[in-house]
MILUM-833600 format. One record per residue (C-alpha): residue number from 1; residue in three letters; x, y, z. Coordinates in Angstrom, 1 decimal. Layout:
<rec><i>NUM</i><aa>ala</aa><xx>X</xx><yy>Y</yy><zz>Z</zz></rec>
...
END
This chain:
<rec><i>1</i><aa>unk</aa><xx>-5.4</xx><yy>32.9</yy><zz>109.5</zz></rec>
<rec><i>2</i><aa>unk</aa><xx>-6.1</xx><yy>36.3</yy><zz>110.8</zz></rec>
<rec><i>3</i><aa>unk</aa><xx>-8.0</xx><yy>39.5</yy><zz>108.9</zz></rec>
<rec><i>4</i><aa>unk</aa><xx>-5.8</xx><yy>42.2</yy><zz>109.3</zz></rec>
<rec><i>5</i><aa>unk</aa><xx>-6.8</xx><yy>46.2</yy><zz>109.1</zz></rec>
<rec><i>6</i><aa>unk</aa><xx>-3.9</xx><yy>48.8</yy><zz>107.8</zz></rec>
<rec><i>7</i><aa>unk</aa><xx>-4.0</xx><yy>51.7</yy><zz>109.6</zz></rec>
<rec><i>8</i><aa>unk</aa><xx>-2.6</xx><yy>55.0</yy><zz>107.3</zz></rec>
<rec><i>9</i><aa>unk</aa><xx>-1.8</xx><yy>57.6</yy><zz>109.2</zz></rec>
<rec><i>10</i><aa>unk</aa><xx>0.2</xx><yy>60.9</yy><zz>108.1</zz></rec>
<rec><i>11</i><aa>unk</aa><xx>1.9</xx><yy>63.0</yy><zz>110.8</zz></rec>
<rec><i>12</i><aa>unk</aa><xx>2.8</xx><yy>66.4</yy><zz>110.3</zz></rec>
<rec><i>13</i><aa>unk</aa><xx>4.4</xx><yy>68.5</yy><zz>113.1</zz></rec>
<rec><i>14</i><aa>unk</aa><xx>2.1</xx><yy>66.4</yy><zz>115.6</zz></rec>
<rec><i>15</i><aa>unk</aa><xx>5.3</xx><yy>65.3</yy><zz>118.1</zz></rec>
<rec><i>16</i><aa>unk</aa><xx>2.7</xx><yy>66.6</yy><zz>121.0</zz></rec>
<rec><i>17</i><aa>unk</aa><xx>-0.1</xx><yy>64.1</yy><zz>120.7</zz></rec>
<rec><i>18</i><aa>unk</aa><xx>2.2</xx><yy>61.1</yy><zz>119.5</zz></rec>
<rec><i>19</i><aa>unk</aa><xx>2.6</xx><yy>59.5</yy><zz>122.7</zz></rec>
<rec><i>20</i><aa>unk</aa><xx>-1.0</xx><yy>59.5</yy><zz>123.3</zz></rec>
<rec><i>21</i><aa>unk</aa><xx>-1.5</xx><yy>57.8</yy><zz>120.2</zz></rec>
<rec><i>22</i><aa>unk</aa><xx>0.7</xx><yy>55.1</yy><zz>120.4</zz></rec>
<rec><i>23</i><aa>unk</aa><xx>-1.1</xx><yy>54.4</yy><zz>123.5</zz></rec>
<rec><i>24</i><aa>unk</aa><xx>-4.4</xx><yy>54.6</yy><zz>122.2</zz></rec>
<rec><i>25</i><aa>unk</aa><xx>-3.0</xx><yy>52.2</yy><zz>119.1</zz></rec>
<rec><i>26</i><aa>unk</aa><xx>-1.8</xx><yy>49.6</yy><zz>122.1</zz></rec>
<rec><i>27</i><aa>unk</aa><xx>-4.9</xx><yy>49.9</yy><zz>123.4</zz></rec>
<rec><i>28</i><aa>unk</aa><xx>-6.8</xx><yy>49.3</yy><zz>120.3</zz></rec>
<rec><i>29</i><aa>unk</aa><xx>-4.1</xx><yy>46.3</yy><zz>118.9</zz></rec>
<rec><i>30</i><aa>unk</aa><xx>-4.9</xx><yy>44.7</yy><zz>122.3</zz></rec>
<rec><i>31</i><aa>unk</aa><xx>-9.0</xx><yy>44.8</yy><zz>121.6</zz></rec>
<rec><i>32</i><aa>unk</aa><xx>-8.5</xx><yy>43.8</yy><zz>117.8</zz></rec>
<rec><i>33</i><aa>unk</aa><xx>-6.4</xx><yy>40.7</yy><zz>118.7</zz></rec>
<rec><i>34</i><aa>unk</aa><xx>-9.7</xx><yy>39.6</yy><zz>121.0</zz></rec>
<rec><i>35</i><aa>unk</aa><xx>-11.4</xx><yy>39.1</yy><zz>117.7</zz></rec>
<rec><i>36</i><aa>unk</aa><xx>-8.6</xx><yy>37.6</yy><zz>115.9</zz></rec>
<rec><i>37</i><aa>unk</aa><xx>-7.8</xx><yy>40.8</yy><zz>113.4</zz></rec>
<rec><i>38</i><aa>unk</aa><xx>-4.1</xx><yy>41.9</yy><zz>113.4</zz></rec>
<rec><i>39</i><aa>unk</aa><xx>-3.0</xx><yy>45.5</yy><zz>112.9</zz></rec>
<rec><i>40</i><aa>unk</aa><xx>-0.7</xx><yy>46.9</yy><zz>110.4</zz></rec>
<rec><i>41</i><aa>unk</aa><xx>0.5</xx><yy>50.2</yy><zz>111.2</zz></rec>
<rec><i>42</i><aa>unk</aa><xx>2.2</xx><yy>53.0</yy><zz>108.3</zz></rec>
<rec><i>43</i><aa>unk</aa><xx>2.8</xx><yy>56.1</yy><zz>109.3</zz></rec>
<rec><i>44</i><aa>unk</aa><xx>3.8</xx><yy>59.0</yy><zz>106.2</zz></rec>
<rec><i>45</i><aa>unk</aa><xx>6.0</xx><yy>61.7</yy><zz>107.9</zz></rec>
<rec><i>46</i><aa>unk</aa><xx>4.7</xx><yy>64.7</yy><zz>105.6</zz></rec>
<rec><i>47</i><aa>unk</aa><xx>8.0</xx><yy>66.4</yy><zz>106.0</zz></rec>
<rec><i>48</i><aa>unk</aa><xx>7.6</xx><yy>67.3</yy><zz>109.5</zz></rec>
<rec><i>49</i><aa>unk</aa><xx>10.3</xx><yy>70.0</yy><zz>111.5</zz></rec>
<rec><i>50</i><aa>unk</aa><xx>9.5</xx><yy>68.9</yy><zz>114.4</zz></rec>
<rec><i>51</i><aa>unk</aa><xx>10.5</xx><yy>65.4</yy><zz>116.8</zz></rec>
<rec><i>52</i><aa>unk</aa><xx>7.9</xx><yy>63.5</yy><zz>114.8</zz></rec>
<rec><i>53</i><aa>unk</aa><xx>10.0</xx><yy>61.3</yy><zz>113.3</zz></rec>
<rec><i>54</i><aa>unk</aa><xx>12.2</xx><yy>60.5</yy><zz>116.0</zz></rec>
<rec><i>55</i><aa>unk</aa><xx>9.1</xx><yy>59.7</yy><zz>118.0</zz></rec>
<rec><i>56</i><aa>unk</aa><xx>8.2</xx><yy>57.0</yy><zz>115.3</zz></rec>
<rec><i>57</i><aa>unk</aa><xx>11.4</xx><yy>55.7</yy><zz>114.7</zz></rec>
<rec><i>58</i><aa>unk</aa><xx>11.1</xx><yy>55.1</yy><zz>118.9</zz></rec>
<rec><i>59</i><aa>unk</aa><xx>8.0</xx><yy>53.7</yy><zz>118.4</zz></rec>
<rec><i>60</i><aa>unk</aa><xx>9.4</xx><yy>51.2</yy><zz>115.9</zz></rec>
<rec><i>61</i><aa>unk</aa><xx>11.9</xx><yy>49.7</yy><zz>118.1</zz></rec>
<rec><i>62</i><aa>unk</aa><xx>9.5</xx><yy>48.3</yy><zz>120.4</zz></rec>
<rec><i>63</i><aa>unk</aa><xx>7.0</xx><yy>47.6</yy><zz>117.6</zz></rec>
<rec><i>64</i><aa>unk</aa><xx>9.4</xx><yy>46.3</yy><zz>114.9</zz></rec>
<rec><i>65</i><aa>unk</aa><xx>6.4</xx><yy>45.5</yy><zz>112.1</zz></rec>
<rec><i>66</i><aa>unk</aa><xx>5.8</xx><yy>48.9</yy><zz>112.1</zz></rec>
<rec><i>67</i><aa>unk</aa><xx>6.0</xx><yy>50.9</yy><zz>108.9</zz></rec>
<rec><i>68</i><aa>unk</aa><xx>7.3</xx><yy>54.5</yy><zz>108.4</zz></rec>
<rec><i>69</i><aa>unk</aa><xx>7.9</xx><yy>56.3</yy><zz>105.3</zz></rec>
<rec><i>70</i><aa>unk</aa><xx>9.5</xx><yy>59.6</yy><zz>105.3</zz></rec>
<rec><i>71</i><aa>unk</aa><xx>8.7</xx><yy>62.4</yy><zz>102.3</zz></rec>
<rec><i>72</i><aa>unk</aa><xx>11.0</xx><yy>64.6</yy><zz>101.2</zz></rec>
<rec><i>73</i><aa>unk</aa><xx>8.9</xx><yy>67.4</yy><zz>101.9</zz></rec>
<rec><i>74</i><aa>unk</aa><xx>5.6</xx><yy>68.6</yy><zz>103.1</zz></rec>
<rec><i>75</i><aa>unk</aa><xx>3.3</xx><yy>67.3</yy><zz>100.3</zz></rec>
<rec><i>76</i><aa>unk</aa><xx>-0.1</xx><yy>68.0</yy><zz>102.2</zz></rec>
<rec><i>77</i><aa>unk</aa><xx>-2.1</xx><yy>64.6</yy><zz>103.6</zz></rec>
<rec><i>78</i><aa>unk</aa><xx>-4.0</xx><yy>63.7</yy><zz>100.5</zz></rec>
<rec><i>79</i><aa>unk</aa><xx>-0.7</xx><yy>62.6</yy><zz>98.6</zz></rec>
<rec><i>80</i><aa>unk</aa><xx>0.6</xx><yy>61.7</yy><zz>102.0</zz></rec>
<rec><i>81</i><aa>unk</aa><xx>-2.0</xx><yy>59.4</yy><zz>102.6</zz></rec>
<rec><i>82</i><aa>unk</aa><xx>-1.7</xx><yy>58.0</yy><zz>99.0</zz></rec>
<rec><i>83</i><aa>unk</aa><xx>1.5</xx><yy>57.1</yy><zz>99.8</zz></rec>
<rec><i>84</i><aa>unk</aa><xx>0.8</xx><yy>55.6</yy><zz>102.3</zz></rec>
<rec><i>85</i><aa>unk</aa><xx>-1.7</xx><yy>53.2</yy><zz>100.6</zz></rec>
<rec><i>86</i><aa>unk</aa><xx>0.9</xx><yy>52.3</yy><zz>98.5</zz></rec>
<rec><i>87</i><aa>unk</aa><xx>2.0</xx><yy>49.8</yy><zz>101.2</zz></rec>
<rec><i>88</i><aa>unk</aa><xx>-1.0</xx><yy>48.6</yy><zz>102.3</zz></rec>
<rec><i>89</i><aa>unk</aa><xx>-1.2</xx><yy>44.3</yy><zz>103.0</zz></rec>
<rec><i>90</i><aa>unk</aa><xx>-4.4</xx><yy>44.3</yy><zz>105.2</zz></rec>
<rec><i>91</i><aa>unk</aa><xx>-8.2</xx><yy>43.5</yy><zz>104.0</zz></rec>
<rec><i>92</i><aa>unk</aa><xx>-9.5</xx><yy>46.5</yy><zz>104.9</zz></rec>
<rec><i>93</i><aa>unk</aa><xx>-7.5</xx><yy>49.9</yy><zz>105.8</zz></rec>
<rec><i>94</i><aa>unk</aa><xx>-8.4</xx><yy>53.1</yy><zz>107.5</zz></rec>
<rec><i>95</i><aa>unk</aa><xx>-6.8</xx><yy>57.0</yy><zz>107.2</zz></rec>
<rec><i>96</i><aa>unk</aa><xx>-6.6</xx><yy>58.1</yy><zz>110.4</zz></rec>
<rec><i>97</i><aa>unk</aa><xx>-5.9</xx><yy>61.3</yy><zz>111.8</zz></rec>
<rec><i>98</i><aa>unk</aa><xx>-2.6</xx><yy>61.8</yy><zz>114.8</zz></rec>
<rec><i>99</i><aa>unk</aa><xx>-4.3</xx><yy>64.7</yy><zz>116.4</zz></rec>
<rec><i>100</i><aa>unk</aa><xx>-6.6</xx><yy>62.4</yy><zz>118.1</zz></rec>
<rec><i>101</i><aa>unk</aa><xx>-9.3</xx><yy>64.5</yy><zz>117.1</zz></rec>
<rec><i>102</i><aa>unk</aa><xx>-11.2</xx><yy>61.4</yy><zz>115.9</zz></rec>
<rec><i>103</i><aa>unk</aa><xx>-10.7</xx><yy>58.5</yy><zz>118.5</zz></rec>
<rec><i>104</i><aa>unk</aa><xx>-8.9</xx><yy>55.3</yy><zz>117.2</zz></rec>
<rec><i>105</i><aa>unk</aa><xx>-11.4</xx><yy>53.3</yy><zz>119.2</zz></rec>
<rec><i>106</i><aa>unk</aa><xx>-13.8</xx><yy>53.6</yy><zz>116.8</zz></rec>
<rec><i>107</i><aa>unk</aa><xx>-11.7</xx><yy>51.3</yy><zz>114.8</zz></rec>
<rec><i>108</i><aa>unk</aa><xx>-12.8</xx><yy>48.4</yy><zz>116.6</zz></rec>
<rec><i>109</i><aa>unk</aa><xx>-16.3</xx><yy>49.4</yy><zz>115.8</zz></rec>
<rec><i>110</i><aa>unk</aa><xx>-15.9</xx><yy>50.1</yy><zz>111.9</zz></rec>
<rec><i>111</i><aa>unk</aa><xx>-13.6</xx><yy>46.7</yy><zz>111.7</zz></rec>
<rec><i>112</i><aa>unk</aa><xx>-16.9</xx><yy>45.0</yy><zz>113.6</zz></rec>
<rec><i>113</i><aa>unk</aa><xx>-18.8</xx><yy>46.2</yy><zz>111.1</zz></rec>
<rec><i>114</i><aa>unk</aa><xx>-16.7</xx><yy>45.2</yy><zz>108.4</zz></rec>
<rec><i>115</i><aa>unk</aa><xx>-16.7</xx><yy>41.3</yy><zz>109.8</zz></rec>
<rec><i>116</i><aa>unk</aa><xx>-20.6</xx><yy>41.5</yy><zz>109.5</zz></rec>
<rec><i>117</i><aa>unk</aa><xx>-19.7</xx><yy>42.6</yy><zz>105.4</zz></rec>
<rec><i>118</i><aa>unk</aa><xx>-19.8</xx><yy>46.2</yy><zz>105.2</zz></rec>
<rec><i>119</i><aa>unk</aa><xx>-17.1</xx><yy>47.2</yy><zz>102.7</zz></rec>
<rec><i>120</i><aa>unk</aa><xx>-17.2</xx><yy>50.7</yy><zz>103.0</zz></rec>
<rec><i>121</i><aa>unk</aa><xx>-17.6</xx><yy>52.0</yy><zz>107.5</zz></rec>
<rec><i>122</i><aa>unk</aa><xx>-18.2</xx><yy>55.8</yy><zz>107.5</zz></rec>
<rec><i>123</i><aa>unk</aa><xx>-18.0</xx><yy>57.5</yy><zz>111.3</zz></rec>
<rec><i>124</i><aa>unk</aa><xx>-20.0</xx><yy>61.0</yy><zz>110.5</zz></rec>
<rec><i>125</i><aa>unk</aa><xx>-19.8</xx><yy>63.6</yy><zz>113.1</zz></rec>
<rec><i>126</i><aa>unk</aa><xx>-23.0</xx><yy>64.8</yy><zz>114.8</zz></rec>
<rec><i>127</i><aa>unk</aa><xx>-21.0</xx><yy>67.4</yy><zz>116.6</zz></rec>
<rec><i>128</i><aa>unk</aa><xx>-17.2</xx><yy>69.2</yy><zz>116.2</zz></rec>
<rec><i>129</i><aa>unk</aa><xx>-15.4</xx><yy>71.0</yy><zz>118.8</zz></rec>
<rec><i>130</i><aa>unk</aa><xx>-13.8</xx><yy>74.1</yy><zz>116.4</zz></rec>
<rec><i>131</i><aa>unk</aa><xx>-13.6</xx><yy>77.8</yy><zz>116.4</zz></rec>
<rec><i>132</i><aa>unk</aa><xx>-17.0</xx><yy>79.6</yy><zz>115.2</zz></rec>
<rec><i>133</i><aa>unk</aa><xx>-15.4</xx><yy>80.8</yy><zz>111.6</zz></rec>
<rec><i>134</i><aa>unk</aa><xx>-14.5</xx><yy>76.9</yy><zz>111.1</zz></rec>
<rec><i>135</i><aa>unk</aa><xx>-17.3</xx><yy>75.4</yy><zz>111.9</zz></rec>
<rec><i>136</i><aa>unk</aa><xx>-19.2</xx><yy>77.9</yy><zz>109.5</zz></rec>
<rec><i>137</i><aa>unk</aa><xx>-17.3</xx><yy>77.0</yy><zz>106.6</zz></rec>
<rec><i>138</i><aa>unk</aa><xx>-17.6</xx><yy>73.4</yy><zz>107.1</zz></rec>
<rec><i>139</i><aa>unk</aa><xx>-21.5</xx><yy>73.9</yy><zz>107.2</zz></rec>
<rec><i>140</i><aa>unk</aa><xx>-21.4</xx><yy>75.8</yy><zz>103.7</zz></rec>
<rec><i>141</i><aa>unk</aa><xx>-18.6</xx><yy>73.3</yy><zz>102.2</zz></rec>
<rec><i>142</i><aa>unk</aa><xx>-20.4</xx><yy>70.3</yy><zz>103.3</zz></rec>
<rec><i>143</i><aa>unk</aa><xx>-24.1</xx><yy>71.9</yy><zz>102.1</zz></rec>
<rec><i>144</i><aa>unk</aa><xx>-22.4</xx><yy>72.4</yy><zz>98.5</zz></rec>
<rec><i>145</i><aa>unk</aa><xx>-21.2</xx><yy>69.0</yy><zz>98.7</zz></rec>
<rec><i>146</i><aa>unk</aa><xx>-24.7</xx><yy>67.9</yy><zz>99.2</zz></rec>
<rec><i>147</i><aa>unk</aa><xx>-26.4</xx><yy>70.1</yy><zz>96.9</zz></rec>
<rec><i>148</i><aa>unk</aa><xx>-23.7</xx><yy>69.6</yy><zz>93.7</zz></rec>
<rec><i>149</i><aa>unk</aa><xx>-21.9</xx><yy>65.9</yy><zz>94.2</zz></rec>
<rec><i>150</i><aa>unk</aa><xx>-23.3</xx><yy>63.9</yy><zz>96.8</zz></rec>
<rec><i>151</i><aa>unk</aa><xx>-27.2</xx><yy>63.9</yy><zz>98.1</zz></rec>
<rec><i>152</i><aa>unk</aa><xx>-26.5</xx><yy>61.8</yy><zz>100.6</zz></rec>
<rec><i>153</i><aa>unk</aa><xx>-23.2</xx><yy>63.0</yy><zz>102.2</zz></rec>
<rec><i>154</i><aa>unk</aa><xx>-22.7</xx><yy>63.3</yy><zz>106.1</zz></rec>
<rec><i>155</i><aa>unk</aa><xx>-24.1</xx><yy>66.6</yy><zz>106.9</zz></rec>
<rec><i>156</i><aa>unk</aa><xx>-21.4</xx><yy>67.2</yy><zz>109.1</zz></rec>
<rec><i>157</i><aa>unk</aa><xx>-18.7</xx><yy>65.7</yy><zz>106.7</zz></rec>
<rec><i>158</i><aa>unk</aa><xx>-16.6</xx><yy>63.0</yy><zz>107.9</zz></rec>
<rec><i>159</i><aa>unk</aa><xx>-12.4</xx><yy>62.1</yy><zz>108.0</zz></rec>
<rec><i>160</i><aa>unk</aa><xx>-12.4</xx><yy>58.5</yy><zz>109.7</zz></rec>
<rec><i>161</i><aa>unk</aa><xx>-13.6</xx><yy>55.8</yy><zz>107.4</zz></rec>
<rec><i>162</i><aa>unk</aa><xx>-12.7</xx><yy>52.2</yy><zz>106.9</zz></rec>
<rec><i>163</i><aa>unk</aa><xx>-12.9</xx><yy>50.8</yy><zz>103.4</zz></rec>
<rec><i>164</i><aa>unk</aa><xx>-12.6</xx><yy>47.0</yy><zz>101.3</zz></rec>
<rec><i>165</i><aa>unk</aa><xx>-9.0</xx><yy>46.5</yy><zz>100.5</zz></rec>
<rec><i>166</i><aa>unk</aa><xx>-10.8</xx><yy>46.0</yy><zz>97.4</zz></rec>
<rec><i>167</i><aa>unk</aa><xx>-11.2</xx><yy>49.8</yy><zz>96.4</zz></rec>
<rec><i>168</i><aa>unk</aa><xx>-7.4</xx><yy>50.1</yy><zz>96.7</zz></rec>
<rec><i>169</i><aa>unk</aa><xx>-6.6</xx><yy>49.6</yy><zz>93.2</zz></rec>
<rec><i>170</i><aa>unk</aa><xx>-9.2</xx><yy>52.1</yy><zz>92.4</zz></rec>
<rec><i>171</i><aa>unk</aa><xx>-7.7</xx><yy>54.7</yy><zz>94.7</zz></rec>
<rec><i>172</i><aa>unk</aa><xx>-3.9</xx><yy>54.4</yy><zz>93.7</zz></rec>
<rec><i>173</i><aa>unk</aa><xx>-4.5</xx><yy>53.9</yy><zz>90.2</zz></rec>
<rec><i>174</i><aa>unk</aa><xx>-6.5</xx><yy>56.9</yy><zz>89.9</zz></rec>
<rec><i>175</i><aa>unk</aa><xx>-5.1</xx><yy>60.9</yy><zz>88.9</zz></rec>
<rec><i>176</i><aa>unk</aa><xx>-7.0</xx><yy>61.7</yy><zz>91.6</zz></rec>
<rec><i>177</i><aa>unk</aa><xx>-5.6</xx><yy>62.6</yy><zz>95.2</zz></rec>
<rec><i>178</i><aa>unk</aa><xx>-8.0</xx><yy>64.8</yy><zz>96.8</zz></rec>
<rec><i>179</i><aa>unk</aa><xx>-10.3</xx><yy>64.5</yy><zz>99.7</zz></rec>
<rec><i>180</i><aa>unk</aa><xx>-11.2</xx><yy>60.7</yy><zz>99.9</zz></rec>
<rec><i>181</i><aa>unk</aa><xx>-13.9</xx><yy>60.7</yy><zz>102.0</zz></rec>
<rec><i>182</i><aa>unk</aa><xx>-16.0</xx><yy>62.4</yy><zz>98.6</zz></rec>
<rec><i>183</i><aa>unk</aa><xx>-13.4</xx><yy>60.0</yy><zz>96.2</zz></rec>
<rec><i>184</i><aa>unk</aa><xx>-14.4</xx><yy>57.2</yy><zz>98.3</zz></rec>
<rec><i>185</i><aa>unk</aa><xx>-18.3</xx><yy>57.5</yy><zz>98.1</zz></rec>
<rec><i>186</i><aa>unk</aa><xx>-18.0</xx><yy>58.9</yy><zz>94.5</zz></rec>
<rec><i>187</i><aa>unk</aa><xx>-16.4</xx><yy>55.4</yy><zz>93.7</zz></rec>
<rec><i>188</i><aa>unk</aa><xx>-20.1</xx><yy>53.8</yy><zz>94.8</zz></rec>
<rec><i>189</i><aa>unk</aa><xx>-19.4</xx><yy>51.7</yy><zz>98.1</zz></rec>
<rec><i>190</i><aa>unk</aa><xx>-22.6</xx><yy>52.8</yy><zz>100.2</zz></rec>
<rec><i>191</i><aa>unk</aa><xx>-21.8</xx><yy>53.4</yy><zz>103.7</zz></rec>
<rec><i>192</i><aa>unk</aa><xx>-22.6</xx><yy>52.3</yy><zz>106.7</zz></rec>
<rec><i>193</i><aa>unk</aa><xx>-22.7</xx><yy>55.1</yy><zz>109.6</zz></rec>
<rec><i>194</i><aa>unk</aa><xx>-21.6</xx><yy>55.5</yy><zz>112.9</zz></rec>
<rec><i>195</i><aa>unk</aa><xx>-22.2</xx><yy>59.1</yy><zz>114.3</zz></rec>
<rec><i>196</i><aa>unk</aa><xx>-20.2</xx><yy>60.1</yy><zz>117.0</zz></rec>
<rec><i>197</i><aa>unk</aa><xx>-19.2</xx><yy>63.9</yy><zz>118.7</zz></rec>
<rec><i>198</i><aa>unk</aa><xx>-15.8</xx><yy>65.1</yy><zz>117.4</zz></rec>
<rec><i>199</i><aa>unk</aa><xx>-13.6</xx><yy>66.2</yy><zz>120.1</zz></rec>
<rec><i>200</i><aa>unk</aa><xx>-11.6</xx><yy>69.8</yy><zz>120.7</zz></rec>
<rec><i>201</i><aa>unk</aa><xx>-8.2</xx><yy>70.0</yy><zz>119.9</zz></rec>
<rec><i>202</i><aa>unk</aa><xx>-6.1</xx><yy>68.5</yy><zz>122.5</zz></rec>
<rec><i>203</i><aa>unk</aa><xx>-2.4</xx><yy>69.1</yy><zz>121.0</zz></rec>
<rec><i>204</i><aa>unk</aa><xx>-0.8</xx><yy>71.9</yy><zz>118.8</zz></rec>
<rec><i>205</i><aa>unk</aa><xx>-2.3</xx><yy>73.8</yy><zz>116.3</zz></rec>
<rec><i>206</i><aa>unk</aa><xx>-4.2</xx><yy>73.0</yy><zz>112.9</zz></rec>
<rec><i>207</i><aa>unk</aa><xx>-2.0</xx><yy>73.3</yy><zz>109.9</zz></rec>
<rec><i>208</i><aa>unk</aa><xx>-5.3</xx><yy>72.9</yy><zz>107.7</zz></rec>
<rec><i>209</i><aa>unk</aa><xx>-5.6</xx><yy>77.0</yy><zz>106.9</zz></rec>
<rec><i>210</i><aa>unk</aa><xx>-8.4</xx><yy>78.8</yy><zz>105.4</zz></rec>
<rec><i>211</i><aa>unk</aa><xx>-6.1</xx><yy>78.9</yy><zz>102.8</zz></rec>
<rec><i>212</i><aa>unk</aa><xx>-6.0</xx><yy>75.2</yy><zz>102.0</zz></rec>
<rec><i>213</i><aa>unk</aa><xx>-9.7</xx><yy>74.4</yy><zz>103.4</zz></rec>
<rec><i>214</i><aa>unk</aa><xx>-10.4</xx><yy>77.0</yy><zz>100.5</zz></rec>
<rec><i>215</i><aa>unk</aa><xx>-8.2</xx><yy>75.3</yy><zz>97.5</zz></rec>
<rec><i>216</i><aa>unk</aa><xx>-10.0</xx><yy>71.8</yy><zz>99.3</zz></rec>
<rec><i>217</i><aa>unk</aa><xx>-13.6</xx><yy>72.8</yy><zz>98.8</zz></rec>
<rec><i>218</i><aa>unk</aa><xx>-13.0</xx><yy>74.1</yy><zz>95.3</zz></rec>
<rec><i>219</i><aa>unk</aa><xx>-11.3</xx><yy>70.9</yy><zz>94.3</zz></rec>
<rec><i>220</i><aa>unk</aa><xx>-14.1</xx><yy>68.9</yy><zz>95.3</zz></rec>
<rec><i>221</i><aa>unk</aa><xx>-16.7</xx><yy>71.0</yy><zz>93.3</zz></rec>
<rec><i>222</i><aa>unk</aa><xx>-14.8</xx><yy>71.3</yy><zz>90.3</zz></rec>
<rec><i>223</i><aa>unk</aa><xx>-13.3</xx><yy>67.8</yy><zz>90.4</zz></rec>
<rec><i>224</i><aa>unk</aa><xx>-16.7</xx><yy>65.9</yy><zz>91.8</zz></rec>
<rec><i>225</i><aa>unk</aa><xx>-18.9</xx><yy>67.7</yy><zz>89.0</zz></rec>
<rec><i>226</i><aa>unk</aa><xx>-22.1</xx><yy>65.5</yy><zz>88.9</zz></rec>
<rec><i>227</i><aa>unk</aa><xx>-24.3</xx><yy>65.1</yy><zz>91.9</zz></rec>
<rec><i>228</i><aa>unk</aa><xx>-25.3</xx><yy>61.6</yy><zz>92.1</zz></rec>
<rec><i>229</i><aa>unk</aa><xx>-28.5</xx><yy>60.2</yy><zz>95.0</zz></rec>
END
């Protein structure tokens, strides 16, 4: 029998780039079956207004095992992706990002890496493509992170991560459903890195706002207290 990764990934009002990433998931399936690992895909429409939906529900015609779950409303992509993990079956799962900001090849890596028995597969960026103001508050969110929760936290913070389907009843058990990539290393699995150079913004327009990045950043300080090393 097969291992099998779950792929969670929430779409919001990203109708532009999901073509792309369908291929890119094709692509990636194609690679994963080469070292006999199966791929379970769930996709959490965050109460999108746009075609996104539509271009899953297409998607799933021609990939029938493909799981979608539709919110009511816009929830934001930490309950999205909580959801989402709700209806995960594989041995190891991965929240990924439909902007294709962060390349869904490096899945085949991480799931390499996870064969070889690293539970917990961090990719940590080395550089990001953003606008001056964004990249600056990154740098000060991610030093505070560093300095008051985590020593040993990706300088350059990190959203693509593969973790043990192990930490799942952890995760959806837990009150908690902010920023995982601090909940996951908070829960003790010690990563193993792979640093790569995040790319510009291909398709559409962030919805993460200052606004939200804000309310993000103080919910990890004040909900991630005690620096650990």
């Amino acid at each position: 029998m097969s291992d099998k990764v779950s792929l969670i990934i929430p779409t919001y009002f990203n109708e532009e780039s999901l073509n792309d990433l369908f291929q890119e998931l094709n692509k990636l399936e194609s690679n994963l079956k080469s070292i006999n690992f199966s791929l379970e895909l769930i996709f959490v429409d965050d109460g999108s207004g746009d075609n996104s939906l539509q271009k899953l529900v297409e998607y799933k015609s021609f990939r029938s095992e493909t799981k979608i779950i539709k919110l009511t409303r816009n929830f934001g992509s930490y309950l999205a992706c909580k959801e989402g993990l709700r209806h995960v079956t594989g041995d190891c799962f991965v929240l990924l990002a439909a902007d294709l900001q962060d390349p869904p090849s490096l899945v085949f890596e991480m799931v390499k890496r996870w064969k070889k028995g690293n539970r917990f597969v961090v990719c940590a960026r080395k550089t990001r493509k953003d606008s001056i103001l964004k990249k600056l508050f990154a740098r000060i969110t991610y030093f505070l992170i560093r300095k008051f929760v985590i020593a040993y936290y990706p300088k350059y913070g990190f959203d693509l991560c593969l973790l043990d389907s192990s930490a799942l009843v952890h995760i959806i058990n837990s009150a908690r459903a902010i920023h995982y990539s601090v909940h996951f290393y908070w829960l003790g699995y010690k990563p193993d890195i792979i640093f790569y150079d995040r790319i510009k913004r291909k398709y559409g327009k962030s919805k993460w706002t200052f606004y939200k990045s804000v309310n993000s950043a103080l919910d990890i300080l004040l909900g991630f207290k005690s620096k650990f090393t």
